[in-house]
C-alpha positions in Angstrom: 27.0 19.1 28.6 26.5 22.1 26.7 23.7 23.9 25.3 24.2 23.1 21.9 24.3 19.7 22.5 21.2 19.5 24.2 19.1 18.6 21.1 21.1 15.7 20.0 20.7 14.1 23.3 16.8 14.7 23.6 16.5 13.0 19.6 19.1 10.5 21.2 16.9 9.3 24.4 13.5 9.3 22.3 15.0 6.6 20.0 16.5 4.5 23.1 13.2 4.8 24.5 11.0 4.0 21.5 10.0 0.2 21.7 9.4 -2.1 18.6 6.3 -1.4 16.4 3.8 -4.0 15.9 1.6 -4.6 13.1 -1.9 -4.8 13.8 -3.3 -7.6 11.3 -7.0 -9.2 12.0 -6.7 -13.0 10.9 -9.6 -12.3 8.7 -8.9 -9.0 7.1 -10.5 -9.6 3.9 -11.7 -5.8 3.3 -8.6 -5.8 1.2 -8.8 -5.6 -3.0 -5.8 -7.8 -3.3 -7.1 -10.0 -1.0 -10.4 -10.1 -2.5 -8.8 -10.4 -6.0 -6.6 -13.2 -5.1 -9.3 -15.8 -3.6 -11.4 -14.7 -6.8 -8.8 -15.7 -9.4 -7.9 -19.0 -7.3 -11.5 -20.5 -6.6 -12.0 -19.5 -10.1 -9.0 -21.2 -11.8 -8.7 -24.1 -9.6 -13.1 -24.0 -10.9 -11.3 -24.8 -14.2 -8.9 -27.0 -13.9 -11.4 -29.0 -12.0 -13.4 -29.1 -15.3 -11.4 -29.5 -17.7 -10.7 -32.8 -15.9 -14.0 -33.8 -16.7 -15.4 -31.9 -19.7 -14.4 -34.4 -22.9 -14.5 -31.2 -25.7 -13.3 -27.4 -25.4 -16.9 -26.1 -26.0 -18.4 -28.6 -22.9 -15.2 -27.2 -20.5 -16.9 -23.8 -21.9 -20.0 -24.4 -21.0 -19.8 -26.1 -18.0 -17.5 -23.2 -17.0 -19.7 -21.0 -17.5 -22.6 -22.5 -15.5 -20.5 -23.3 -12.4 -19.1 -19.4 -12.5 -22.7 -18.0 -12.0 -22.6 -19.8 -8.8 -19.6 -19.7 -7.9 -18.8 -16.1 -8.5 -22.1 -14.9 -6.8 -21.0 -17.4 -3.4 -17.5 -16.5 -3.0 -18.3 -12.9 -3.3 -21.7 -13.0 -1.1 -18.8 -15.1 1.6 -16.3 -12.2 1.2 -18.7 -9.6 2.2 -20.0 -10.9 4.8 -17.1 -12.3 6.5 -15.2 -9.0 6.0 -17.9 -7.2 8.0 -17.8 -9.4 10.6 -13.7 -10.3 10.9 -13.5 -7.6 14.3 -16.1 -10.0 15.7 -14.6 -13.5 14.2 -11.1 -12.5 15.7 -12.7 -13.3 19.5 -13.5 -16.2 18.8 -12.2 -19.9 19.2 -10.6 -20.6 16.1 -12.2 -24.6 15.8 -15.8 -22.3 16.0 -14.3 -19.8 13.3 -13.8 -22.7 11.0 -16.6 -24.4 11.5 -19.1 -21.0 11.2 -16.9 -19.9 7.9 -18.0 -23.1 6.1 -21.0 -23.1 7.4 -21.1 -20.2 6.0 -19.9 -21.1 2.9 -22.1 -23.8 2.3 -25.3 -21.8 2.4 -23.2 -18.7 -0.1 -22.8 -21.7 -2.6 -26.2 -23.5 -2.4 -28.5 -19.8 -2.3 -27.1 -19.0 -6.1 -28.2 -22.9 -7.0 -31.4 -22.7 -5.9 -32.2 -19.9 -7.2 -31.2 -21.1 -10.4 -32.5 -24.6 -9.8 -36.2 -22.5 -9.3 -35.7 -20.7 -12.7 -35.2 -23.6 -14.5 -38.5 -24.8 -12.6 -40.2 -22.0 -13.8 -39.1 -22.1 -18.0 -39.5 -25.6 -17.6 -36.6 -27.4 -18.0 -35.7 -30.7 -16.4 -35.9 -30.6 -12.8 -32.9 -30.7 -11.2 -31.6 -33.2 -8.8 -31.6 -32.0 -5.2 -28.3 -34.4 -4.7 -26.9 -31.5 -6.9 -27.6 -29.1 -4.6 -25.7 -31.1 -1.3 -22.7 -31.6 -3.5 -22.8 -27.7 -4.2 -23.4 -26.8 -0.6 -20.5 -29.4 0.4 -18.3 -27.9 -2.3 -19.0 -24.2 -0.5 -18.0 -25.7 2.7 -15.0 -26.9 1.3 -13.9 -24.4 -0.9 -14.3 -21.8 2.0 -12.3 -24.5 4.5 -9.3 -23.9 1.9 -9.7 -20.0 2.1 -9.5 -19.6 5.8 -6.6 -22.1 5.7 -4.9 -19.4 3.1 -6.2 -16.6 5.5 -4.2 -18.1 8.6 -0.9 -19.0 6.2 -1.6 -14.8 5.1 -1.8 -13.6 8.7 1.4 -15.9 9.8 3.4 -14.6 7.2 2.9 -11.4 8.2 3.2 -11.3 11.5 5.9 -9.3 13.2 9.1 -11.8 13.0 8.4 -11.5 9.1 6.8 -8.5 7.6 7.9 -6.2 10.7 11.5 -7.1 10.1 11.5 -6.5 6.4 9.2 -2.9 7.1 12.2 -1.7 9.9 15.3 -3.1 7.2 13.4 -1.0 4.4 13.0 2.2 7.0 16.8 1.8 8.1 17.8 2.3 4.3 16.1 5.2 4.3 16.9 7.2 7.2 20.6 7.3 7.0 20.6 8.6 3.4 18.5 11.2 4.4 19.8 12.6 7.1 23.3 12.5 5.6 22.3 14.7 2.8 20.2 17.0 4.8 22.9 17.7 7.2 25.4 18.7 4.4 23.2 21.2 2.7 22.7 22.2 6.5 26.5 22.6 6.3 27.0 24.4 3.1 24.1 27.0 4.2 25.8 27.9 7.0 29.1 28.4 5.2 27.6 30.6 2.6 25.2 32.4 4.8 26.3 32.5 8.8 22.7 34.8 9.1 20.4 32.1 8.4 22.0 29.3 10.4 19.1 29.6 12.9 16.6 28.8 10.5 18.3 26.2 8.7 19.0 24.3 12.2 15.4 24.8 13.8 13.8 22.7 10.2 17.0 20.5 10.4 16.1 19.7 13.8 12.2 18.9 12.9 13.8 16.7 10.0 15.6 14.9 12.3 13.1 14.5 14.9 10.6 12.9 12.6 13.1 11.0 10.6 14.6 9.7 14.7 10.9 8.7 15.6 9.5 5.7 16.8 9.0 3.6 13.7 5.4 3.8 12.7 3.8 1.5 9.9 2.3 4.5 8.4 1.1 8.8 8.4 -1.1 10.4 7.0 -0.1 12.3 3.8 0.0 15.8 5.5 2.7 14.7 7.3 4.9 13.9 5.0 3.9 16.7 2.6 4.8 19.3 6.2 8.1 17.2 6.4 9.2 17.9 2.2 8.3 21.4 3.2 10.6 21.9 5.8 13.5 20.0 3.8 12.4 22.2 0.9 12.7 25.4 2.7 16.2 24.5 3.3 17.3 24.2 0.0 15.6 27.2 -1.3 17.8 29.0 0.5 20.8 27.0 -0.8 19.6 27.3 -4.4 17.8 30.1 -4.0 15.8 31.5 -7.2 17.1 28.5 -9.4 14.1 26.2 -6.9 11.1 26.9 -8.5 8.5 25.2 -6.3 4.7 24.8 -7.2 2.2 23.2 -5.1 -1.3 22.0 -5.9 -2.6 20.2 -3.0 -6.2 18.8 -2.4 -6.8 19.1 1.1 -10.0 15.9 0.8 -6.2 13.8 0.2 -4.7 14.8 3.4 -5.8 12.1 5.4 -4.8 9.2 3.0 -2.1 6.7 5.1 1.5 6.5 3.2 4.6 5.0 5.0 7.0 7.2 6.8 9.6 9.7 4.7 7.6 8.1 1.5 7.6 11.9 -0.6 10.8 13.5 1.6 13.3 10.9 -1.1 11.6 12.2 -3.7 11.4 15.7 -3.7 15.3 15.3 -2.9 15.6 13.5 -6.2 13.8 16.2 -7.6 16.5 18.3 -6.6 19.4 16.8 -6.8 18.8 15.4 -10.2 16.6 18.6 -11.7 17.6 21.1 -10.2 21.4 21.0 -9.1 23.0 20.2 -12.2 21.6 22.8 -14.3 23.0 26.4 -13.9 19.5 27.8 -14.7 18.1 25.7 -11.8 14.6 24.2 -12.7 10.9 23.3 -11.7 9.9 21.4 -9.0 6.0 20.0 -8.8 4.0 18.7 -6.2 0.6 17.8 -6.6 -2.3 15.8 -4.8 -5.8 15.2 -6.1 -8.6 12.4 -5.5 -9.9 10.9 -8.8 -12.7 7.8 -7.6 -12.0 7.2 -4.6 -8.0 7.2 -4.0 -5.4 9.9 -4.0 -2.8 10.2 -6.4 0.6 12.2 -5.1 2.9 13.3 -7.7 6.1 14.7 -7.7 7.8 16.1 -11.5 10.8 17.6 -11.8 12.9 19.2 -15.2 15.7 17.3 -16.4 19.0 19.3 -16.5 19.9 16.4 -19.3 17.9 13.6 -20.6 18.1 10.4 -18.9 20.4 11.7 -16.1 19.5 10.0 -13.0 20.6 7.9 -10.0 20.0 4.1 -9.6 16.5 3.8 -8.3 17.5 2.8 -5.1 15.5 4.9 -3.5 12.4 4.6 -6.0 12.4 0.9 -5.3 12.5 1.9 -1.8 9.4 3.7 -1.5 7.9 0.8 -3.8 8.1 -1.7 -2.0 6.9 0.0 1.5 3.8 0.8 -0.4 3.0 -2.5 -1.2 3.9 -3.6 2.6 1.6 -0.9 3.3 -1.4 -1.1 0.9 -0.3 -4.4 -1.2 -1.8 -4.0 -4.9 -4.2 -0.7 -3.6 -1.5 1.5 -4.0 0.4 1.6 -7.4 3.1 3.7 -7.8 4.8 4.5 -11.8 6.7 6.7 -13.2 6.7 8.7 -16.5 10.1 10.4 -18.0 9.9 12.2 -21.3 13.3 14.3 -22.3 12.1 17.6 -20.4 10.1 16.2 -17.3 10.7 13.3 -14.9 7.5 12.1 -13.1 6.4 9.7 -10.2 2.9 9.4 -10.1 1.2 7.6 -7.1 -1.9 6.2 -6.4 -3.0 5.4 -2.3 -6.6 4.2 -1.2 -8.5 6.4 0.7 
C-alpha cells in the first residue's frame, strides 16, 4: 500500500466499523409543539363532533362548545405539562401502571377546571350544578387521556428504528454521493489549473470526506455544519477565485442549535453552482444565522446569473424532509426567489 492511499483506507475502515444509529425516542415525549398541537386540535375537534351530535341548533353546538372548551382546554393542557415533565420517569415504569397513572391523571386535569367552575357558579348564584356532572367529566378525562397514550405508543412504534431509522439513512444516502461526486471534481479541476495548491485543496477534501464517511448521526449542531460549508467553500474560492464573493453574519447564541448532518453543505453548493458558475462576473454568496424568540433561523442567498435558472429541488426536498424527521413542524424551512436573489430561509428550535 502506498502512502497516498493511506487516507482512503483509514475513511474506508471507519465506515466498516461504524454500527447502525439508533434513535432515542421516550414513549411519552410530549415536550414537542407538534405533538402538543396535534392532541389539542384532536380532543378539540372530536369535542365537537361529539356535540353537534347532540346540540339541536347551530347557536346551542356554539354554546355548548364553548363551555366544554374552558374545561377541556385548561385539562388537556394542565395533562401535557405535567406528563411531559415527568416522561424520563414514566418510561421505567410498567406500562399497565403508566396507563392507569395517566388517566388517573387525567381524570383529576378534567374535573379541577369543573369545579372550579361549578364553585363560581355557586358563588353568582346560579343553579347548583349536579355533582353526577362532575364524575361524567372526570370519567371523560380518564378516557380522553386512555386514547392519547394509545396515540402516544402508535407515535413511538412508528418511529422506531425499522421505520423512521430506515427512511433517515435512505434520505442520508441520497445525499452523500452527490456530494462527494461534485466535491472531488472541483478537487480535480483545481489541481489541473493550479498544481501549487493541490495540498490544500486535498487536506479540506479529505475533512469533507471524513465527515460526510462518518457514522450516521441523527443530528449536529449548527457549527458543524457551518465549519463543514467553510471548508467546501475554501475550495471553490480558489476555483472561482474573485468571482465568490462570500459574506458571513453568524450569531454565535445559534451555534448550538441541532440540524441533520450535511443540511447547509447542499446548499451553499447550490449557491454556487446555480449563482455563481454561470455568470462570467461570478456573484454573491450569503450566509447568515440569527435568533429571533427563541429559535434560530439559517439562511443561505445567492444572485441569479438568470431568473428562474435552477435545478430540480432534489436536494431542497432533501434537506426538508430530514428537518421534519428531525424537529417535525418546529423547524420550517421556505424559500424566497425574486429575479436578482434566490433565498432559503430556515427556522430550527433552540
Amino acid at each position: 500500500m502506498t502512502q497516498t492511499e493511506a487516507p482512503v483506507s483509514q475513511y474506508a475502515e471507519r465506515v466498516d466499523r461504524s454500527e447502525p444509529p439508533v434513535l432515542a425516542l421516550p414513549v411519552f415525549e410530549l415536550c414537542h409543539v407538534g405533538v402538543v398541537l396535534r392532541a389539542l386540535l384532536g380532543v378539540q375537534g372530536l369535542l365537537a363532533l361529539l356535540l353537534a351530535t347532540l346540540a339541536r341548533s347551530p347557536a346551542e353546538w356554539l354554546e355548548g362548545f364553548m363551555e366544554a372548551s374552558a374545561v377541556s382546554v385548561p385539562a388537556l393542557m394542565a395533562w401535557l405539562l405535567v406528563v411531559c415533565g415527568l416522561h424520563l420517569r414514566l418510561a421505567a415504569w410498567p406500562m399497565l401502571r403508566v396507563r392507569l397513572a395517566l388517566m388517573a391523571l387525567g381524570a383529576l386535569c378534567a374535573w379541577a377546571p369543573w369545579w372550579l367552575g361549578a364553585r363560581f357558579m355557586d358563588l353568582v348564584g346560579a343553579d347548583p350544578v349536579s355533582p353526577f356532572r362532575g364524575v361524567a367529566v372526570a370519567a371523560c378525562g380518564a378516557t380522553a387521556a386512555a386514547f392519547l397514550v394509545q396515540a402516544l405508543l402508535l407515535r413511538a412504534r412508528a418511529q422506531a428504528p425499522s421505520g423512521m431509522q430506515a427512511r433517515w439513512v435512505e434520505l442520508q444516502a441520497r445525499i452523500r454521493p452527490h456530494f462527494l461526486f461534485n466535491t472531488l471534481n472541483t478537487a480535480i479541476a483545481l489541481v489541473r489549473v493550479n498544481p501549487q495548491q493541490a495540498e490544500q485543496v486535498l487536506e479540506d477534501l479529505g475533512e469533507l470526506f471524513q465527515a460526510a464517511l462518518a457514522p450516521d448521526e441523527q443530528a449536529c449542531t449548527l457549527a458543524d455544519e457551518i465549519e463543514l460549508a467553510r471548508r467546501y467553500l475554501d475550495i471553490e474560492q480558489l476555483r472561482f477565485g474573485e468571482r465568490l464573493r462570500q459574506h458571513w453574519e453568524l450569531d454565535p447564541t445559534c451555534a448550538a442549535a441541532r440540524v441533520p448532518p450535511l443540511l447547509l453543505q447542499p446548499l451553499v453548493e447550490n449557491a454556487v453552482r446555480y449563482g455563481v458558475e454561470p455568470n462570467e462576473a461570478g456573484g454573491e454568496l450569503w450566509v447568515r444565522t440569527r435568533r429571533r424568540a427563541g429559535s434560530a433561523e439559517l439562511s443561505v442567498c445567492n444572485t441569479l446569473a438568470a431568473p428562474g435558472q435552477g435545478g430540480h429541488g432534489l436536494a431542497l426536498a432533501n434537506v426538508r424532509e430530514r428537518l421534519a424527521l428531525l424537529h417535525d413542524v418546529a423547524a420550517n424551512m421556505e424559500i424566497e426567489v425574486t429575479p436578482q436573489q434566490y433565498c432559503v430561509r430556515i427556522t430550527l428550535p433552540l
